[in-house]
N, C-alpha and C positions, 0 to 999 in steps of 0.2 A: 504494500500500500504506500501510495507518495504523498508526500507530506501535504499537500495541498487537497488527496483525497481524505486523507484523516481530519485537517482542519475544518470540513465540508463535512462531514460525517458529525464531528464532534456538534456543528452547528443543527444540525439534523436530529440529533438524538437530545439538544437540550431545546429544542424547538418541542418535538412530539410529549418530553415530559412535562416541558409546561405548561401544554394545550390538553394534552390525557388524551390525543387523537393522531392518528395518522393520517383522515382527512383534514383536521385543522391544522397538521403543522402545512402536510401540502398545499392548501389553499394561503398559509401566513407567505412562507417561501417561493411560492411560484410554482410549482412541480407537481407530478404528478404521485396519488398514493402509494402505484404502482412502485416509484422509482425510490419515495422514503420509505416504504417497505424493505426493498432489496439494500440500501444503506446501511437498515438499523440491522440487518443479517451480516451485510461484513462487518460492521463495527461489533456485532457481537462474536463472532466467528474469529476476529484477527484479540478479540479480548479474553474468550475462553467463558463470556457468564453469559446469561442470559439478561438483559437489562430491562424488560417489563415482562408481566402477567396482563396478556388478551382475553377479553372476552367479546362477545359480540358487540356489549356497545361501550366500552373504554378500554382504553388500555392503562396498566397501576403501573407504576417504577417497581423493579423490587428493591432487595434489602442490597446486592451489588449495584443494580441501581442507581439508589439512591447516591455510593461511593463518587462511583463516577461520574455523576451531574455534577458533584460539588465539583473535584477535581477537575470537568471541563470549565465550567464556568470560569474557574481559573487560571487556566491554559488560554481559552477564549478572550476573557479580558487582554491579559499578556500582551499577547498577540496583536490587539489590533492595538494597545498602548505601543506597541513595536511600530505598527503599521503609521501613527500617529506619527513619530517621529522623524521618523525615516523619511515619511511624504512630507514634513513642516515645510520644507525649501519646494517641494513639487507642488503644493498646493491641492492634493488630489485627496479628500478625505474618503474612508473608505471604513466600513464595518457596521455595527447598528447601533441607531440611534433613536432612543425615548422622547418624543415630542411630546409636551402636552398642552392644554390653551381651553379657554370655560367653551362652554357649549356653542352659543351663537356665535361669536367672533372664530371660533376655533374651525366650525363646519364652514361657514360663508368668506372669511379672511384668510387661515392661516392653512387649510386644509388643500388651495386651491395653489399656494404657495409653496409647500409640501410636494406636488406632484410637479413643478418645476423645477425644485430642490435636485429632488433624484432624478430627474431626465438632466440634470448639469453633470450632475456626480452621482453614475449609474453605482459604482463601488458601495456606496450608501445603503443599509438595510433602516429604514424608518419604520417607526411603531409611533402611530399616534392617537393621543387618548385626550377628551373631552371631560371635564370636572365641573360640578356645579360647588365646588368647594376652592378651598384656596391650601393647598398639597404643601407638604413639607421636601422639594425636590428630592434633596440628600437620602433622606432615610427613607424614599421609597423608590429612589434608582432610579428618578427622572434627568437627561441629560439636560433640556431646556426648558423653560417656562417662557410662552410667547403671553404676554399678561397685558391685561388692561389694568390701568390705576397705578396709583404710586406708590400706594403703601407695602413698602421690600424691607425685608428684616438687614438687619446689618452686616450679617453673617455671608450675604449672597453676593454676587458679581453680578451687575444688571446696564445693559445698555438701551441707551431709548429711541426707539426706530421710527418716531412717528409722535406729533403732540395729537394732543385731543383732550374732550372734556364732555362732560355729562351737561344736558339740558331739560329744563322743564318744556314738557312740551301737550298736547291734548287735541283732540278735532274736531274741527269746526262746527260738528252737530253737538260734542257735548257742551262746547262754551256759550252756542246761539243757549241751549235748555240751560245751565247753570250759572252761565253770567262768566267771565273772567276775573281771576283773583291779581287784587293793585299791590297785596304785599305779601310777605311770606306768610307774617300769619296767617290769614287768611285760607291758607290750604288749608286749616284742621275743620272749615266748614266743608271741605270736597273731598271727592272719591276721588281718591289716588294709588295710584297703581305700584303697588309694592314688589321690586323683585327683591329675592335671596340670592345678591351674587356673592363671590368669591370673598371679596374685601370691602363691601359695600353691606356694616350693619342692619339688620330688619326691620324697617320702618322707622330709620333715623335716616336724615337728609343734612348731608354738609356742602350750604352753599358759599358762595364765594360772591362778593360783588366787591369791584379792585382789592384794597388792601384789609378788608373786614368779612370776615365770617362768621356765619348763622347757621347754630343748629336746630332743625326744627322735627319735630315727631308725625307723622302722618300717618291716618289709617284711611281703613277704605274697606267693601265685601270682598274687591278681590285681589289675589297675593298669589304668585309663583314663583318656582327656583330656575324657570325658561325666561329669558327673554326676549325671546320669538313671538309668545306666548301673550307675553304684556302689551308688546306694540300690537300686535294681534289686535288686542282687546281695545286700546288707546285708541287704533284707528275706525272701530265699529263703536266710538264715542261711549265709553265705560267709566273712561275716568281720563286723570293728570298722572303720567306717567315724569320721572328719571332717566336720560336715555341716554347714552352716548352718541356725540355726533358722526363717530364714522356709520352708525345703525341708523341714527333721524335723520339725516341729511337727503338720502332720496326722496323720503316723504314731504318732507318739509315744501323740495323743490318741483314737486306735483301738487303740492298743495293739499296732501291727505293730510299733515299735522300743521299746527302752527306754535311757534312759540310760547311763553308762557313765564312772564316777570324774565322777559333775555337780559335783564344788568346782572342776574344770574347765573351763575355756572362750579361745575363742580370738577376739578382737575382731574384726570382717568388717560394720563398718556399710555403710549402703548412702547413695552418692553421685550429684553429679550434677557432672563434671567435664568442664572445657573450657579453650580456648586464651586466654591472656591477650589478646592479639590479638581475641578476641571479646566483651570485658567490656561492651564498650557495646553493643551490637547490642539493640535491641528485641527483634528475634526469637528471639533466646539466653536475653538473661532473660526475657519473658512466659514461654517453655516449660519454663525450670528452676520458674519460679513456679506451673505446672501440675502439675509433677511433686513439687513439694512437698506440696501441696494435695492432688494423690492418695493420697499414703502418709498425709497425716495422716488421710484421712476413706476410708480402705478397711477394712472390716469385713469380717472372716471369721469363724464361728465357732471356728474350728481355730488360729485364728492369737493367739498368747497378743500381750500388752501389747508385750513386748521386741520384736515384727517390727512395730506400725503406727508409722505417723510420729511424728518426734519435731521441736521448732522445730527449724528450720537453722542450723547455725552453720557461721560461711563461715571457710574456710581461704585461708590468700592474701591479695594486695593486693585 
């Protein structure tokens, strides 16, 4: 077996144990069942164990197994920390990498961005995952965080690919029936549209008007953890929704939403954050350097100045 088949093997058998499928690793990898079937026979066959228990519908690691997944995983790391260095001058990152980015911005922005990624740098193996939470990267083996908002613990490396900012905003049928609110207080007499994002507390609002900020509490009947889901609801005149302008901006400029107190705004740039632990990786920075490069030269018509990319300014050591 040559080393580059065992590397491919090794990736193959820590694929299938982490999906408990031989259809799901082949479908993660590209390949067919067929072919990671006959893989996980040489890799057992050139190892002397047997590395799962099949049954019809999973396959379990066993107790050699189990040996061997630790042991690949880090040979695997190694390896592509090898591959990292060796390409830093080639600029060619290669191996797999853990994206992850909240729901809406993650499917409609960065997802679309992603499949660019790897058609630049076919080398790249991407896994990318949607959160309606705000992840601890490090301790759950995320390589990036493509994040809205600013709030970044101290501990993280985060560069900012893009300014932007959250707006009040509502449509034109709910404010004709409710009337338009002249000040902030004034929203505790309205239906307002609460989402549970990532870093954006539940039914608390931090606004901004120049140098003074207001916080104010808002409730409403209705509240989700989508933000799809909200503007959804906003533009079929439900309430006063919280939105960030790279999501309100087409509406606005059809005229489905309209502002809402605009001396108003709440800061929610868009970042690219990661583990101090990966500041050297080739592979880390070529793909922040991608993703910079995308916001600054993505042109929308709908998308005013305030959502394309702006330079980066890194936060952090």
């Amino acid at each position: 077996m040559n080393n580059d088949l065992a590397n491919e093997d090794l990736r193959v058998f820590v694929t299938v144990a982490r999906k408990a499928s031989f259809a799901g690793a082949a479908e993660e990898l590209g390949m067919s069942p067929a072919y990671i079937s006959k893989r996980i026979g040489i890799l057992e066959q050139a190892l002397g164990v047997r590395l799962f228990h099949r049954t019809t519908r999973r396959v379990v690691v066993s107790e050699d197994g189990e040996r061997v997944y630790a042991r690949a995983q880090a040979i695997l790391e190694h390896i592509d920390h090898l591959y990292d260095e060796v390409s830093a001058t080639r600029r060619m990152p290669r191996g797999q990498l853990r994206i992850c980015s909240s729901f809406g911005f993650g499917r409609n922005v960065v997802a679309p961005a992603i499949a660019q990624l790897v058609e630049k740098y076919p080398a790249l193996q991407v896994r990318f995952e949607v959160f309606d939470r705000l992840i601890d990267i490090a301790s759950e083996g995320i390589d990036l965080d493509i994040r809205v908002g600013d709030d970044i613990a101290p501990h993280l490396i985060a560069k900012r690919l893009a300014s932007n900012y959250r707006i009040l905003c509502a449509s034109p049928k709910y404010l004709a029936r409710r009337g338009t609110p002249k000040t902030l207080h004034e929203l505790s007499n309205h239906d307002c549209l609460v989402i549970k994002e990532r870093d954006h507390p539940f039914g608390v609002w931090k606004l901004r008007s120049g140098a003074q900020e207001t916080t104010v509490k808002v409730t409403g009947p209705l509240s989700s953890n989508h933000g799809e889901i909200v503007v959804r609801w906003a533009m079929e005149g439900a309430g006063i929704m919280l939105r960030s302008m790279w999501d309100a901006a087409p509406h606005l400029a059809r005229g489905e939403l309209v502002r809402v107190l605009p001396e108003y705004r709440q800061d929610a740039n868009i970042w690219a954050v990661y583990p101090q632990r990966l500041t050297g990786s080739a592979k880390i920075r070529v793909c922040v350097e991608f993703f910079q490069n995308y916001f600054a030269e993505r042109e929308k018509p709908s998308t005013p100045p305030s959502v394309r990319g702006t330079p980066a300014r890194r936060r952090g050591p």
